[in-house]
MIDO-763481 format. One record per residue (C-alpha): x, y, z. Coordinates in steps of 0.1 Angstrom, whole numbers, padded with zeros to 4 digits, always signed. Example, Ala and Ser with C-alpha at 12.3 -4.5 7.8 and 13.67 -1.06 7.14 Angstrom:
2
+0123-0045+0078+0137-0011+0071
This chain:
435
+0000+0000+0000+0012+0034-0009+0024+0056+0018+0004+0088+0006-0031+0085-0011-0054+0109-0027-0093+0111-0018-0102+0093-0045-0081+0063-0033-0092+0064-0001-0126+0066-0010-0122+0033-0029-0103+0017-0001-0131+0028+0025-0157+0014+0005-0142-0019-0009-0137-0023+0035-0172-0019+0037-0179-0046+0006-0190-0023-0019-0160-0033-0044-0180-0058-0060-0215-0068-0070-0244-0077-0045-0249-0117-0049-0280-0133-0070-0291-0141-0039-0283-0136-0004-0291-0161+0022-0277-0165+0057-0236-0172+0046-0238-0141+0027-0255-0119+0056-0230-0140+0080-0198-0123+0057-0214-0090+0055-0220-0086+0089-0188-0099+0096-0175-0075+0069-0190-0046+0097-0186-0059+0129-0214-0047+0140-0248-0032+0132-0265-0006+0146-0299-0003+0162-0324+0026+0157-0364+0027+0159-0375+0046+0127-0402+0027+0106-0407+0049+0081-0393+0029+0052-0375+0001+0068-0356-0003+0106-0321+0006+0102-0305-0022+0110-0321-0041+0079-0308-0012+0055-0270-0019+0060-0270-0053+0045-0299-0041+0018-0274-0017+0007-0245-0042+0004-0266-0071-0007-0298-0062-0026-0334-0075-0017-0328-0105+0010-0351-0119+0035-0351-0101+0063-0364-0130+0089-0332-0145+0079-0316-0118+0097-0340-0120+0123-0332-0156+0132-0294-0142+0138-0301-0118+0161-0332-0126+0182-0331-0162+0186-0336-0176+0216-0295-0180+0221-0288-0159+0192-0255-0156+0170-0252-0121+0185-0266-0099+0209-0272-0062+0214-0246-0042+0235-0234-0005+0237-0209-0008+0208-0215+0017+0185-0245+0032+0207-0271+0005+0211-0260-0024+0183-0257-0062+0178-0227-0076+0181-0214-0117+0175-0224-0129+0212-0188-0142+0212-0177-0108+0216-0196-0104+0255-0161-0104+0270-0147-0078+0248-0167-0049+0262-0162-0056+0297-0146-0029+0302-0172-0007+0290-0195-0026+0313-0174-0016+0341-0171+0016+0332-0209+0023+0326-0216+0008+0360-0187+0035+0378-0204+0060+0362-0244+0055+0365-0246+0026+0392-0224+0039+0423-0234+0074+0430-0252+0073+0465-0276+0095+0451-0281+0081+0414-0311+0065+0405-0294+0030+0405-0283+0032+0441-0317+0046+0452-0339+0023+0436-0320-0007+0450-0353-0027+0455-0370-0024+0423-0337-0034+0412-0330-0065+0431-0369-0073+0425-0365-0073+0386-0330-0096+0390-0351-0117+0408-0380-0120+0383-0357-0125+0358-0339-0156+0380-0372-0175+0389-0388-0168+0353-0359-0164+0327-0363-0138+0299-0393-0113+0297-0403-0079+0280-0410-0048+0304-0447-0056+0303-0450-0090+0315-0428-0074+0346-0451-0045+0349-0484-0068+0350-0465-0089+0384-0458-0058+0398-0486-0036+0399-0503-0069+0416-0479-0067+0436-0489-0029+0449-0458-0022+0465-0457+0019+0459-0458+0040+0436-0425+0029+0413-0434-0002+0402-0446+0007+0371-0433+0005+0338-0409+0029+0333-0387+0021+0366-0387-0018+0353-0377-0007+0323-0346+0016+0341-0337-0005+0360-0331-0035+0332-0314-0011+0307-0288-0002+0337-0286-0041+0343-0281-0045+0304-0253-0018+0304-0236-0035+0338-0233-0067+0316-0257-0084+0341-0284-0087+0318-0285-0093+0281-0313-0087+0255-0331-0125+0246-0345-0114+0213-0376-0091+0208-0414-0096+0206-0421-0066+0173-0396-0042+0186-0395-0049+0222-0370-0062+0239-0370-0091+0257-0345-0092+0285-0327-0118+0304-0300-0126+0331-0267-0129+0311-0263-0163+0320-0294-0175+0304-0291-0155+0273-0253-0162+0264-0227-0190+0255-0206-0197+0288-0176-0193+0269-0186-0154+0262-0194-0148+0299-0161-0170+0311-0137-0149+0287-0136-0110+0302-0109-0093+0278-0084-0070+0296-0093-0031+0291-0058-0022+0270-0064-0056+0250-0101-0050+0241-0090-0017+0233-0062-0025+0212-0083-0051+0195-0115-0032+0185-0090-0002+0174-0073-0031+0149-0116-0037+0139-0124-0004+0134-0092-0002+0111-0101-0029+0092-0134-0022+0089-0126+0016+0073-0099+0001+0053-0077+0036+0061-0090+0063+0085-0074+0087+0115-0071+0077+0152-0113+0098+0148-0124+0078+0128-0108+0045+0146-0122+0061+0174-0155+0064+0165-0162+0026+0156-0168+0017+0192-0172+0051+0206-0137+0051+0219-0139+0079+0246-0103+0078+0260-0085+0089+0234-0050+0085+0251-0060+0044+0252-0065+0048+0214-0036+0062+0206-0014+0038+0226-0035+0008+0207-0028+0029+0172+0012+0027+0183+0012-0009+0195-0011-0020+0164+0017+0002+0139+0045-0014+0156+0034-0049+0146+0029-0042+0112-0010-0040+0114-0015-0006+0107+0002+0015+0084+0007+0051+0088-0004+0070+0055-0013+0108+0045-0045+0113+0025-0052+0144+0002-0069+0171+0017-0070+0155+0052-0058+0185+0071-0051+0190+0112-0041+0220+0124-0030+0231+0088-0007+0204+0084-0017+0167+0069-0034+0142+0094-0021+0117+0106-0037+0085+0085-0034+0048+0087-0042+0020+0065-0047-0014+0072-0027-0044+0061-0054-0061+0051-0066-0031+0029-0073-0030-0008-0070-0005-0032-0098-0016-0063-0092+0001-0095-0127+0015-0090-0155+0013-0074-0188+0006-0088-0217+0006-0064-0254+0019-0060-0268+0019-0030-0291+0035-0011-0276+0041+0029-0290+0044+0066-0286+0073+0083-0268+0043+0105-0247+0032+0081-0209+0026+0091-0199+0045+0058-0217+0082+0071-0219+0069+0108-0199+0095+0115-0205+0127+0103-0173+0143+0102-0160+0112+0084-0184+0113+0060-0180+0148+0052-0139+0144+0046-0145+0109+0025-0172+0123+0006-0175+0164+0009-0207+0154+0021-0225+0170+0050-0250+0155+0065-0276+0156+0094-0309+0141+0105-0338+0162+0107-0359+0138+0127-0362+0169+0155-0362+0195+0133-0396+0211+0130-0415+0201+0095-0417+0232+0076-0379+0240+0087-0366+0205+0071-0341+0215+0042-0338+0175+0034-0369+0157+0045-0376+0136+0080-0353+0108+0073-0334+0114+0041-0310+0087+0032-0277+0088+0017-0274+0077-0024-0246+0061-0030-0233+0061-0067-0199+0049-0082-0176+0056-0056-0192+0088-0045-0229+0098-0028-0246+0119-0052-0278+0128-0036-0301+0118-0007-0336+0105-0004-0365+0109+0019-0383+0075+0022-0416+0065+0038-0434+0032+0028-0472+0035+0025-0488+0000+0038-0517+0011+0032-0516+0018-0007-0485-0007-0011-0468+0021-0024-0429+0035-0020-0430+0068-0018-0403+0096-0020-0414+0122-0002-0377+0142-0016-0353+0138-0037-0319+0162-0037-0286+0160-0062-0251+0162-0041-0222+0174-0066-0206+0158-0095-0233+0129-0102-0227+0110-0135-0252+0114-0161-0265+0078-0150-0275+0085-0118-0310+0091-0120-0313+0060-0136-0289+0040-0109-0314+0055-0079-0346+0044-0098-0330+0007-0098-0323+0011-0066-0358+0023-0054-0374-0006-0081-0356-0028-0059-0362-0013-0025-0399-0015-0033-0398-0052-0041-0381-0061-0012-0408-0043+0012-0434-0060-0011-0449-0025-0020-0467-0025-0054-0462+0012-0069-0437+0039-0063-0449+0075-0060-0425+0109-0067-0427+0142-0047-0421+0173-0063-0397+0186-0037-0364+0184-0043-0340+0191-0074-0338+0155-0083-0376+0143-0084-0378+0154-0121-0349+0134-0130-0363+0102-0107-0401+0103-0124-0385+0105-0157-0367+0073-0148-0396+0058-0133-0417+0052-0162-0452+0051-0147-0444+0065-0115-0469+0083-0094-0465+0122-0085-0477+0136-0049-0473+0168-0029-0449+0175-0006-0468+0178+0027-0455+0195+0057-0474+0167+0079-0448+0136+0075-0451+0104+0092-0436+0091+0119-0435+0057+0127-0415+0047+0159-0416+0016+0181-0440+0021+0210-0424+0039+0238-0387+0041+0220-0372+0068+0209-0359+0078+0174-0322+0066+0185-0321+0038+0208-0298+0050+0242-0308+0039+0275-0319+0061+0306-0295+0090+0314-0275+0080+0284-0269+0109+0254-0262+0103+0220-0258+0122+0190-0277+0123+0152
């Protein structure tokens, strides 16, 4: 690998990391979900219905129209192949990799389950009552613990909301683990009955699990700076990262590189590449992206990769949206060319775009590349028709490549569709994260 790279290079690298470098399969069944996922590392979690959950979209993006209850019996089977944990904010993760966030366990449990005053500490009974629920009747969702406990009459906390605090804090402290959902709601249960012994026998060392999700993140970039390494797994101690960055450079695993136009302080950041990195020719993908996706996870990232800058508007007041609700990411060649605002319409069976908006540089082909993509993301949520908004600078373009489209209105009332009782990005109680 070269030691200096221009954007375009890293671009390809970053994406071929990701498995965008070559074509989604003719069909993808669990092996090929297994490799992308693995491809990842992880896969984050977030409650927004309006086209599809995010945590589908990832491997949509990478793989085309796949069955989705494939996925499904990966990650909420009874002992499932992985298991949700505070990786990259709430997201699965291979079950086998427990041990590896012990540290953040421990560290979640210093910060929100000691202090005297803290919810945890002064809700000790409620706690102690749930672990014990959870003992004498293994897994459960909130509700079937709120229905015991308001027959129980014990004051005025047992209700839902404190069951539900005080198993998210269990979850976080590594006690409990989530045993699959009922919908969208979690089902939780006493680590021990969710998860392989092996994972609950193998705690990994803080500087080790460090060093070794640092050595992910860089594989899974393909080249990025000690930020962007950072970011993977929400690295917060950034003096642990760097050490991991040296060790991980010292033994040949990462490689320090300077990337065009990456700039600290004036001067050129400080870059590494993976050894395991390739550099394709080119890159030829279409896709359409989560707001969730690891490629424009993180914003600042994305921004540098792809000079694009992007936020959600989910909070942002209707009529003040300069994107849409929940606009996703397009994903053309090796560079995102515009952004889509997606809702599917059960009731009419029909895909609509409620906007469509050009990014610079797109290829003259991109208009028909998007339509493909939204032919194919229609099929695979088994809606009938697709239906074009005229807001945006690149409906025109879209309805002229959707022969037999429908046109609608923009309308300042737009959906939402959330799991009930979650929020739009899953964090547990007292726990902030960031569009």
């Amino acid at each position: 690998m070269k030691e200096s790279l221009s954007l375009d290079e890293a671009r390809r690298i970053a994406l071929a990391a990701q498995g965008f470098a070559q074509p989604g399969p003719a069909r993808a069944g669990t092996r090929q979900l297994k490799s992308a996922l693995g491809r990842m590392g992880t896969l984050q979690i977030d409650s927004v219905n309006v086209f599809a959950r995010s945590h589908y979209m990832p491997l949509f993006s990478r793989l085309g129209p796949y069955d989705t209850a494939a996925l499904d019996r990966l990650v909420f089977a009874g002992r499932p192949a992985y298991v949700e944990y505070w990786a990259h904010v709430a997201a699965f993760i291979p079950a086998t990799d427990w041990g590896l966030f012990r540290f953040r366990m421990e560290d979640m449990r210093a910060k929100y389950g000691t202090d005297p005053g803290g919810w945890f500490q002064t809700h000790r009974e409620i706690v102690d009552w749930v672990r014990a629920e959870l003992a004498d009747r293994g897994p459960l969702r909130p509700a079937q613990m709120e229905h015991d406990a308001k027959e129980a009459a014990r004051g005025p906390w047992w209700d839902w909301d404190v069951v539900k605090h005080a198993l998210e804090f269990l979850w976080l402290f590594g006690e409990v683990a989530i045993a699959g959902r009922r919908g969208f709601e979690r089902r939780y249960g006493l680590a021990e009955h969710v998860l392989p012994a092996d994972a609950l026998e193998a705690p990994v060392p803080r500087d080790t699990a460090i060093r070794e999700l640092v050595a992910r993140a860089a594989k899974a970039n393909g080249v990025g700076t000690a930020s962007d390494l950072a970011d993977y797994w929400r690295l917060r101690d950034r003096r642990a990262v760097l050490a991991a960055i040296g060790d991980l450079q010292d033994s040949g695993v990462l490689r320090p590189v300077t990337v065009d136009g990456w700039t600290s302080a004036g001067r050129p950041a400080k870059a590494w590449v993976h050894r395991d990195a390739v550099l394709p020719r080119r890159v030829d993908a279409a896709a359409i992206l989560t707001p969730f996706d690891p490629v424009v996870w993180f914003r600042e990232r994305a921004e540098r990769l792809f000079g694009f800058e992007y936020r959600i508007e989910i909070y942002t007041p209707a009529p003040r949206r300069r994107f849409g609700y929940y606009s996703l990411p397009v994903l053309i060649g090796d560079e995102i060319v515009g952004r889509v605002d997606l809702k599917a319409d059960r009731a009419s069976s029909t895909l609509l775009v409620q906007s469509a908006w050009w990014e610079h540089g797109r290829p003259a082909d991109a208009a028909t590349r998007l339509a493909d993509e939204l032919r194919a993301a229609a099929r695979w949520q088994g809606l009938e028709s697709i239906s074009v908004s005229r807001w945006g600078d690149a409906t025109d373009d879209l309805s002229r490549a959707l022969p037999g489209a429908l046109r609608h209105e923009r309308s300042h009332v737009e959906a939402v569709a959330l799991a009930p009782d979650e929020p739009a990005i899953e964090q547990p109680a007292g726990v902030s994260v960031e569009a």
